[in-house]
N, C-alpha and C positions, 0 to 999 in steps of 0.2 A: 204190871210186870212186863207190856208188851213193850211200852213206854223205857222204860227200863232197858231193855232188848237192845229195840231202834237208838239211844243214845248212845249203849254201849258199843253197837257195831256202827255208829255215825263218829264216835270221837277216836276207837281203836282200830278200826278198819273191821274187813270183814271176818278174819279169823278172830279176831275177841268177841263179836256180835255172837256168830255161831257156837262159841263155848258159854256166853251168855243164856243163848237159847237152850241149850243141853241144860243148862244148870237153872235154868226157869222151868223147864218139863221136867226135871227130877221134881225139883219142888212142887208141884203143881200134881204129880202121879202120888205125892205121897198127901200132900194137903188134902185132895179130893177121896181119899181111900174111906173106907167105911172104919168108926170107930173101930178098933182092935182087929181090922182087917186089912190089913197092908194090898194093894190093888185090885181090891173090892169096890168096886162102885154102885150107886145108882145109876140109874137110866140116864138121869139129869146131869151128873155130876161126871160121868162116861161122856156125853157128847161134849163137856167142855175141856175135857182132857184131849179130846179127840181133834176139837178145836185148837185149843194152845197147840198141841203134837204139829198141828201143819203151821199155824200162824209164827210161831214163836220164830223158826228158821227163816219162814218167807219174809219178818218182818228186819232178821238178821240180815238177808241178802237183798233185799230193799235199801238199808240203810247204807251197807257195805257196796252197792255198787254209786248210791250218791255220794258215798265221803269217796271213794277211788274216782267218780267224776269228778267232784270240787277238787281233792289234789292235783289231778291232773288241769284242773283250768287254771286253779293256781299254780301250777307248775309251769303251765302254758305261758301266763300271765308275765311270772317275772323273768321267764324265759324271753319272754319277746320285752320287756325292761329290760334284761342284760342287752339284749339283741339292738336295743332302741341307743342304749347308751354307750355302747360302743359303735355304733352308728354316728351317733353326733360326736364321740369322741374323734371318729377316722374324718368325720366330715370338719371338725375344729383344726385337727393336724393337718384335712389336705391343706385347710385355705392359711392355714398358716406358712404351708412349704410355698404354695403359691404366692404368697406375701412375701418371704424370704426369697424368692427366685426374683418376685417385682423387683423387689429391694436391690439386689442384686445388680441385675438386668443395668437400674437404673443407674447405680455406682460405675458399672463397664461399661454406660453407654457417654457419659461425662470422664472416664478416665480416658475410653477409647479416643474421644473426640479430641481432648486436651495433650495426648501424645502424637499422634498423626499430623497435628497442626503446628508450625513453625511462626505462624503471622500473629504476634499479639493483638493484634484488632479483632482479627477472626477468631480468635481463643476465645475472648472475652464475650463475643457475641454468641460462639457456641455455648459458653459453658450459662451466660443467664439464659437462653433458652432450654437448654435442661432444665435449671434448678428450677422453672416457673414450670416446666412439664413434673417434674419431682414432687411439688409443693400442692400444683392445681394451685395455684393463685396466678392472679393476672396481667400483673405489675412488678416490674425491680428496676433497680439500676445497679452497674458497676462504676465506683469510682479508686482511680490510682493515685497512691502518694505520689508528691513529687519532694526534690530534694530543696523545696524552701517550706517544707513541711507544713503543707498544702494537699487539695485533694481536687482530682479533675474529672468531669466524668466522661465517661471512657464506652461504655453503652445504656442502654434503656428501653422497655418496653412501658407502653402503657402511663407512660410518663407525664404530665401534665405540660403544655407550650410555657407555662411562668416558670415554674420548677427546672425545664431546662435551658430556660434562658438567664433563669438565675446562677446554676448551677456552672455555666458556660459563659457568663460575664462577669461576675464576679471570685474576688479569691473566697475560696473555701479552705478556712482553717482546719487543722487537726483538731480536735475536743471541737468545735463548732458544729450542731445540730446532729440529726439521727446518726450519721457512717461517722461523722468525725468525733462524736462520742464513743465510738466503735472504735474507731481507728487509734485513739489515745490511751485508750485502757486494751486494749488486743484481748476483748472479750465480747461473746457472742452475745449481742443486745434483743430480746423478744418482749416487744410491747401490745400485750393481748386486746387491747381496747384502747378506744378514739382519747380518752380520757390520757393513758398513760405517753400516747403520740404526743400529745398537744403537750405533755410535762417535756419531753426534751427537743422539740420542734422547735429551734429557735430562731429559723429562720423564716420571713412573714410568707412566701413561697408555699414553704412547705407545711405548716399550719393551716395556710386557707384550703388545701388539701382536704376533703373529705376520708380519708386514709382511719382503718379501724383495726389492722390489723400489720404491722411489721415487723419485719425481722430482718437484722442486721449483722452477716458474718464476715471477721476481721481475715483477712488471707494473707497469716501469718508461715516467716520461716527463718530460722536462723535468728528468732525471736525482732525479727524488722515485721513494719507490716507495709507489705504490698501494696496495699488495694482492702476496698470494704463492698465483698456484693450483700446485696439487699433485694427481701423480697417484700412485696405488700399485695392488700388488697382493700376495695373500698366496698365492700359487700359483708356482711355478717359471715359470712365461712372463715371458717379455723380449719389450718392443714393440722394433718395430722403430727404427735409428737416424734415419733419414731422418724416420720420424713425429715423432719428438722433436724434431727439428731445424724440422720445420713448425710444430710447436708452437710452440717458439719463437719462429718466425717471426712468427708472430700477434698476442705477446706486449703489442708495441708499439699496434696497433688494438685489443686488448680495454680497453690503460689507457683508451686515448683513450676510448674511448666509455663509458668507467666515468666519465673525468672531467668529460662532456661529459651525461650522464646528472644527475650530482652537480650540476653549475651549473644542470641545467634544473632539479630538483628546489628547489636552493637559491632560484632566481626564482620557481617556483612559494608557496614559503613566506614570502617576501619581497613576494611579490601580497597572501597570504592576511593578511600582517602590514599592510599598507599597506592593505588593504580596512578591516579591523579596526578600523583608526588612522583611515580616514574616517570609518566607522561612527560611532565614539565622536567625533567632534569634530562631525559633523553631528548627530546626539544630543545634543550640548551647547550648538549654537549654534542648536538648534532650543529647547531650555530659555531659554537666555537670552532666544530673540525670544519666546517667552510671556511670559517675566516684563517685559521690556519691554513690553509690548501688557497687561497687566497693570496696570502702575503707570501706564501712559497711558491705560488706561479709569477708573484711580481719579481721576490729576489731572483729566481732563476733566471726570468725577464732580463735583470737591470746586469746582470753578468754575461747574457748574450750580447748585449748590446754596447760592455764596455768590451767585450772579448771583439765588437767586430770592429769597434771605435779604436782599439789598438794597432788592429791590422791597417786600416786607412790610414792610420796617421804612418803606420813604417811605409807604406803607399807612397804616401806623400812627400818622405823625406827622402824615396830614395836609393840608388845606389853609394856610399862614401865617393867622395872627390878624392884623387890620388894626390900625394903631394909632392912637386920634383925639387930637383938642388939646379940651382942656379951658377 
């Protein structure tokens, strides 16, 4: 029965333990009673009444302060589990917001650079040193259509000496190897491994290349394409997908201000040509008003000189001779 007791006040806490125990000492006052004497006892059968009477409660609140310990450590327990997992939860979100702030950061630090700047050369050189700080890879190049629908390369890091002497002596077609695959389909080219390089490498340059990792974005607008920067690396590291996808993102703001670069440059040259073109016409109409000023100090000349060539000659002729009559 004590047994009994202890589970009842261990599983219902301690207020069912002690109504337990009350209802085990009734039982127990009336079990031990002498036949047909209701709490008559023996001597013997008295001391275990007397016994239960104290154990039965003690063993009630025995149990009932160990089950109010276990709840409570188990309350503890999944108190500091909530406590743990909103933890890692706040600690998932910060490094997320700080991810999204990188992310950010990194987009304003490539649009920043690519509006502030007016020099297509310096565009170009600014914005692949972003996208290789963006990426953490080590290597890219930039290369520029031209209008014989060709591609030039325009910057590079990490570059190999054959690759850009290849790439800077000879013509490079559109659809021809890694950017001019890029640059013909006006789609973002990611070749995860050495294997899939070596399937559109078709130039021998760029295949003897140890190169394991490329990616290749079209810098499209107005559905023309620009330019193809490209990043790579010869090392087993994979940038992240998201950073690739920012990149991208960009892709669209680097044409623009390549092309927006290109027209200032083109008006620039278009000043310096039109400067030029006044130069030489005010230099020519400055000749002509000499030689006019010129021939009007000769004519004025030749009419002084017949003005004084008249005078001489009445000079010379003369008073009239009178004529008389005879």
């Amino acid at each position: 029965m004590l047994l009994a007791v202890f589970y009842a006040a261990f599983a219902g806490g301690l207020r069912v333990g002690l109504v337990s125990a009350v209802l085990s000492f009734v039982y127990h006052v009336y079990f031990f009673s002498a036949p047909g004497h209701l709490l008559q006892y023996t001597p013997e059968n008295l001391k275990r009444v007397i016994v239960l009477a104290v154990a039965s409660p003690a063993f009630a609140l025995l149990a009932g302060i160990l089950k109010c310990r276990a709840d409570c450590a188990h309350e503890i327990e999944r108190s500091n589990e909530v406590l743990k997992a909103q933890s890692e939860e706040q600690n998932k979100s910060e490094e997320e917001i700080k991810t999204i702030n990188e992310d950010l950061l990194a987009i304003n630090r490539i649009i920043t650079a690519v509006t502030r700047l007016s020099d297509t050369k310096e565009i170009l050189e600014t914005v692949l040193d972003e996208a290789l700080s963006l990426t953490g890879l080590e290597g890219g190049t930039i290369c520029m259509a031209t209008p014989q629908n060709t591609l030039q390369l325009a910057a590079h890091r990490a570059t190999s000496e054959a690759t850009i002497l290849d790439l800077t002596t000879n013509e490079i077609k559109v659809g021809d190897c890694l950017c001019g695959e890029c640059a013909r389909d006006h789609k973002t080219l990611i070749l995860q491994n050495r294997e899939a390089v070596l399937k559109f490498a078709t130039r021998e340059a760029t295949g003897g290349e140890d190169i394991r990792f490329h990616a290749a974005f079209p810098l499209i607008i107005g559905g023309k394409c620009l330019g193809v920067l490209c990043v790579f690396t010869r090392t087993d590291k994979k940038p992240e997908e998201r950073r690739l996808k920012l990149l991208e993102t960009v892709t669209a703001q680097i044409a623009l201000a390549v092309q927006n670069a290109g027209f200032f440059e083109e008006t620039l040259r278009n000043a310096a040509v039109l400067e030029d073109r006044v130069k030489e016409r005010t230099a020519e109409l400055e000749r002509k008003i000499a030689e006019i000023e010129r021939l009007n100090r000769l004519f004025v000349g030749r009419e002084l000189r017949m003005k004084e060539l008249k005078e001489r000659i009445k000079e010379l002729e003369g008073p009239p001779i009178p004529l008389h009559e005879s």
